[in-house]
C-alpha positions as a Markdown table, in Angstrom:
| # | Residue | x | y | z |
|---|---|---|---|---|
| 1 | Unk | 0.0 | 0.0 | 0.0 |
| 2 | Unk | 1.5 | 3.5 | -1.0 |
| 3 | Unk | 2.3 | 5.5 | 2.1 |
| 4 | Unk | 0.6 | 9.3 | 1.5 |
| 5 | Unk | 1.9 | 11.6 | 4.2 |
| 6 | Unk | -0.3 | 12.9 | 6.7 |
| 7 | Unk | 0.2 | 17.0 | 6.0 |
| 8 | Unk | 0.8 | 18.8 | 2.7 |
| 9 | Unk | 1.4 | 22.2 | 3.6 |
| 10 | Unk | 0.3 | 25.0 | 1.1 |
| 11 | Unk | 0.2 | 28.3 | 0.9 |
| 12 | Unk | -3.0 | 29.6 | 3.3 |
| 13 | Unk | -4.0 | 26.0 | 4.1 |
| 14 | Unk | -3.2 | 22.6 | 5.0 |
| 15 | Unk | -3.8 | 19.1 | 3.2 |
| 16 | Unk | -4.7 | 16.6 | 6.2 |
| 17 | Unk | -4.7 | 12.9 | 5.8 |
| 18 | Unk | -7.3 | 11.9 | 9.2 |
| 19 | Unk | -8.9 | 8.9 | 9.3 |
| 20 | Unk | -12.7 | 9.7 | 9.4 |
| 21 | Unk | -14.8 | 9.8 | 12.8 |
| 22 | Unk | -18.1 | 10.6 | 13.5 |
| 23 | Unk | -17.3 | 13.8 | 14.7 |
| 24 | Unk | -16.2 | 14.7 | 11.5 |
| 25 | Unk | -18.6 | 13.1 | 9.3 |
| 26 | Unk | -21.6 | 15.6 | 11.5 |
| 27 | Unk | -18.7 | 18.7 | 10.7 |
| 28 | Unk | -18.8 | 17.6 | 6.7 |
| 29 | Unk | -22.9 | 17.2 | 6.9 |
| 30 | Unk | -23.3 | 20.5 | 8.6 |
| 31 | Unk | -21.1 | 22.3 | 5.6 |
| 32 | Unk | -23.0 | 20.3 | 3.1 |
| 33 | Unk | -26.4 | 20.6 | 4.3 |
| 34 | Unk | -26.0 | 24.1 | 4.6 |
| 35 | Unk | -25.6 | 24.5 | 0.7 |
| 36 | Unk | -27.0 | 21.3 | -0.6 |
| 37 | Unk | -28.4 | 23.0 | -3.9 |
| 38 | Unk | -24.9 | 24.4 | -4.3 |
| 39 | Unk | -23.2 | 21.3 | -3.6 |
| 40 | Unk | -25.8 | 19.0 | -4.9 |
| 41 | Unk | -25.6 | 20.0 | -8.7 |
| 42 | Unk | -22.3 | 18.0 | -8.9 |
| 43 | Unk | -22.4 | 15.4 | -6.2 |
| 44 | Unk | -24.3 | 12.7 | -6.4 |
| 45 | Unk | -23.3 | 11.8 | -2.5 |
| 46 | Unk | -24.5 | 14.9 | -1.3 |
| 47 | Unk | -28.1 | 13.8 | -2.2 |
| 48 | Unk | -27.7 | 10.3 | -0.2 |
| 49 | Unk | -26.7 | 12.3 | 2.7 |
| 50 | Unk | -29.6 | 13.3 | 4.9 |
| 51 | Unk | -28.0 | 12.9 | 8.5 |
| 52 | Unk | -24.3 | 12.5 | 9.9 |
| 53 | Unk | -25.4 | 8.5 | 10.2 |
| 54 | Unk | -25.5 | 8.8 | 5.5 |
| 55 | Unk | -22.4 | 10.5 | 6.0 |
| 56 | Unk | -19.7 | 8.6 | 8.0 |
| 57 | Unk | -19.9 | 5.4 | 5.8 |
| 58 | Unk | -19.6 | 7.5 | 2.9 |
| 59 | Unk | -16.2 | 8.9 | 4.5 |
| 60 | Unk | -15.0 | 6.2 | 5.3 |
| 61 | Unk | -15.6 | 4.5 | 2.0 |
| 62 | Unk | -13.6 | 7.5 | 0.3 |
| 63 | Unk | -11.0 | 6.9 | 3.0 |
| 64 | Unk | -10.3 | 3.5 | 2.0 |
| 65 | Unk | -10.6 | 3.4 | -1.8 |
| 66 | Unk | -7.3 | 4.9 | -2.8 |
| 67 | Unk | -6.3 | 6.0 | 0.9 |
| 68 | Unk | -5.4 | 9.1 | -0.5 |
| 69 | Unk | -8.3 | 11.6 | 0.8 |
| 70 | Unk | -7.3 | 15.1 | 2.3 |
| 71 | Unk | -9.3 | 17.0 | 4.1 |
| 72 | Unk | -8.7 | 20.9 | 2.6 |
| 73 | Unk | -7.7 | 22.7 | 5.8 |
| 74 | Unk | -8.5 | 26.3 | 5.9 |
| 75 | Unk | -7.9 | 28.3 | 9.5 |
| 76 | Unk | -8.8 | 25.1 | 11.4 |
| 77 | Unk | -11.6 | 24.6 | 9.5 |
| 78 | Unk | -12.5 | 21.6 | 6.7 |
| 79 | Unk | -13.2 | 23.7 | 3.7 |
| 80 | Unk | -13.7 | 20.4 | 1.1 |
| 81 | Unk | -11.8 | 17.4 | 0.5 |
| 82 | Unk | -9.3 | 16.0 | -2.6 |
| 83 | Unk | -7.8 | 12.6 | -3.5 |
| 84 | Unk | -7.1 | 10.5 | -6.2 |
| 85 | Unk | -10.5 | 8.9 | -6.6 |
| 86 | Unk | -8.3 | 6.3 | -9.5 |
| 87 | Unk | -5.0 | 5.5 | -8.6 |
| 88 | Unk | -2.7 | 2.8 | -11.1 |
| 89 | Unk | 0.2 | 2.4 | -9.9 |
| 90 | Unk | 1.1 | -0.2 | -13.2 |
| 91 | Unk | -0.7 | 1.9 | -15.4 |
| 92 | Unk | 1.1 | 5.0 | -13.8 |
| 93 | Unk | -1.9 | 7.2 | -13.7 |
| 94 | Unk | -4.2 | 8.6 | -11.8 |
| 95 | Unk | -7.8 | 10.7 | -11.6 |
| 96 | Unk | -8.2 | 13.5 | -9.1 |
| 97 | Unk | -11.4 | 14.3 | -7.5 |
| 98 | Unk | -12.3 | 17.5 | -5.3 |
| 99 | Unk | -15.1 | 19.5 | -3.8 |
| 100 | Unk | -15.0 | 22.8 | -2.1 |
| 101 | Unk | -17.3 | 24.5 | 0.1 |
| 102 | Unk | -19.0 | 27.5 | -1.9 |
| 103 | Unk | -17.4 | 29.5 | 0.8 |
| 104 | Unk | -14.0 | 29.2 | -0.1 |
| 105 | Unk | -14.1 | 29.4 | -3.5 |
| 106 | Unk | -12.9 | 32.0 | -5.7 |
| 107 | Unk | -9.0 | 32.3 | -3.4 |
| 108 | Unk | -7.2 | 29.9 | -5.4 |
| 109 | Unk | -7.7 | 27.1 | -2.6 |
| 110 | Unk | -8.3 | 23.9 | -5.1 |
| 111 | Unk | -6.2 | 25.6 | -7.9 |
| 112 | Unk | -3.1 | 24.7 | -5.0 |
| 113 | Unk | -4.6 | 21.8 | -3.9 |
| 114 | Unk | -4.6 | 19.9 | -7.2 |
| 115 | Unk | -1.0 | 21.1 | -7.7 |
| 116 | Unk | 0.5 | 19.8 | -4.5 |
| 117 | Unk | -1.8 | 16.6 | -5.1 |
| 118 | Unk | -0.1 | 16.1 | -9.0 |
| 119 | Unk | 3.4 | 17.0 | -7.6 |
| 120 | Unk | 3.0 | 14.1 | -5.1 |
| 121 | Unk | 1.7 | 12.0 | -8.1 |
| 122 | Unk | 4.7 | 12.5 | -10.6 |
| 123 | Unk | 7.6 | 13.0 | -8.1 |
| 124 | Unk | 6.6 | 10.6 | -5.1 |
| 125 | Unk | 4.8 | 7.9 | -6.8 |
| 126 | Unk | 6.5 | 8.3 | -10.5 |
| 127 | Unk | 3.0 | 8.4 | -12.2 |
| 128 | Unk | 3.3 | 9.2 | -15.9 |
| 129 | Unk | -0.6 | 10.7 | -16.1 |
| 130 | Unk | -2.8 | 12.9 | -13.8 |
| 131 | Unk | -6.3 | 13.5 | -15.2 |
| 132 | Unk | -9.5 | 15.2 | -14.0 |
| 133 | Unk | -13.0 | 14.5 | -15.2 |
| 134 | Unk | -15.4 | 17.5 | -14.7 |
| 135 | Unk | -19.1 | 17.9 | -15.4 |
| 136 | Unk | -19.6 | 19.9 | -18.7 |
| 137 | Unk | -22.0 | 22.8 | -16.8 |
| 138 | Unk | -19.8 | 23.3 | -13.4 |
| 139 | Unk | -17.5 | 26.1 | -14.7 |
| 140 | Unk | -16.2 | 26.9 | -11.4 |
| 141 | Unk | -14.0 | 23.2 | -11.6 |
| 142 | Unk | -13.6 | 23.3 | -14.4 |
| 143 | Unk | -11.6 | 26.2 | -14.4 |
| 144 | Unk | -9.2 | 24.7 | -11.9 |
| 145 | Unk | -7.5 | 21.7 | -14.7 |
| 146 | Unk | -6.9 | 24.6 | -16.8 |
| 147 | Unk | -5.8 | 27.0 | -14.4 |
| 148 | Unk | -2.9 | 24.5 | -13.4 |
| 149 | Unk | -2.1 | 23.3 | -17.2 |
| 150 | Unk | -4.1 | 20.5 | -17.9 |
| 151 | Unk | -4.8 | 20.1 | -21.6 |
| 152 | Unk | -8.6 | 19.4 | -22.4 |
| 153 | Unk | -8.8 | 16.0 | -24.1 |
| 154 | Unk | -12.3 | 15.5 | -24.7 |
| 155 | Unk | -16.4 | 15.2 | -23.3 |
| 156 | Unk | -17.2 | 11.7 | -22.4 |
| 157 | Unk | -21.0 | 12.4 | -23.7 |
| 158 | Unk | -23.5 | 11.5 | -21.4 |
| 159 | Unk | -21.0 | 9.0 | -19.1 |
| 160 | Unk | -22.6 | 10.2 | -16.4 |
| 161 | Unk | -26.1 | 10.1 | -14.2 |
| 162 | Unk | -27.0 | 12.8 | -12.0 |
| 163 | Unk | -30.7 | 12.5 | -10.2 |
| 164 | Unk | -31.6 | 10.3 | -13.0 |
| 165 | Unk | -30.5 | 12.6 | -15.7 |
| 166 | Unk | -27.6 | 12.3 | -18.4 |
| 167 | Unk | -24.4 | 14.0 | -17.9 |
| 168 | Unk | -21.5 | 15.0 | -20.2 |
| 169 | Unk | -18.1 | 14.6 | -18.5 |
| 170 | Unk | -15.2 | 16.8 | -19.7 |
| 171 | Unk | -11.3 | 15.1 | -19.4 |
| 172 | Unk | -8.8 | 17.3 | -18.6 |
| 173 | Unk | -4.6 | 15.7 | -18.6 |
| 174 | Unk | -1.5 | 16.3 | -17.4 |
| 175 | Unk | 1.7 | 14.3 | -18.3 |
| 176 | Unk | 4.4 | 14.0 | -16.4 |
| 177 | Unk | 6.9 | 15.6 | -19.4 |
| 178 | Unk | 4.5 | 18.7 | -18.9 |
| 179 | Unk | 4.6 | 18.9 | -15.0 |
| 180 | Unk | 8.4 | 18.9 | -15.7 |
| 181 | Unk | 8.5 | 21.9 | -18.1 |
């Protein structure tokens, strides 16, 4: 299993690698449930999530798929949450996922966050490809991939299903001969 260390430091705020608890599953519900419509358009999990009890498996599920989900710390506070919801380690690639409460958004905070995750990705674990998939309509994250260099490959059409509805997915890339330029 690939060791991810516990604290990426970044400029204003902290990546923390904490093994969900309750506590912090009722934190994440209050932040979500407070801008559920927000949230919600993107998220399919924020719709399963009616109490802390939806919640804390749900953490703990993202815990353990790739062990390699941060909390996006923000004054002491959990602004959101990145990882690398793929991770192949023979294949040498993997896909980045991310959320961010509407509060923090607009400062740069994920635009920092994905670059310390992809740095980790080509230096530490000698990945060759980094991608993010982003829903057509949410302009806000989709501005991140291309804020941080990522060339737009393509749009998965209608790959996805939100509340029963098709969505288009947008791939975004990085290789590790760009990260090094």
């Amino acid at each position: 299993m690939i060791e991810f260390p516990k604290v990426i430091k970044s400029d204003g705020f902290n990546l923390e690698k904490v093994k969900p608890t309750f506590d912090i599953a009722k934190y994440i519900f209050e932040l979500v449930d407070g801008q559920r419509k927000y949230l919600g358009q993107w998220l399919e999990w924020v719709d399963k999530s009616n109490c802390p009890e939806d919640m804390y498996p749900h953490l703990l599920k993202s815990a353990e798929t790739t062990n390699s989900n941060y909390y996006i710390v923000v004054d002491s506070h959990i602004a959101g949450s990145i990882s690398f919801v793929t991770l192949s380690e023979k294949h040498k690639f993997a896909e980045i996922g991310y959320w961010l409460s509407l509060g923090y958004t607009g400062r740069g905070i994920m635009t920092k966050a994905v670059k310390e995750l992809e740095k980790f990705a080509f230096k530490n674990l000698n990945l060759n490809r980094v991608e993010i998939k982003v829903d057509s309509e949410n302009v806000k994250s989709r501005a991140v991939p291309l804020r941080c260099g990522y060339k737009e490959e393509g749009v998965l059409r209608q790959s996805n299903i939100l509340r029963g509805m098709p969505r288009d997915i947008v791939v975004y890339s990085k290789l590790k001969s760009e990260w090094e330029k």
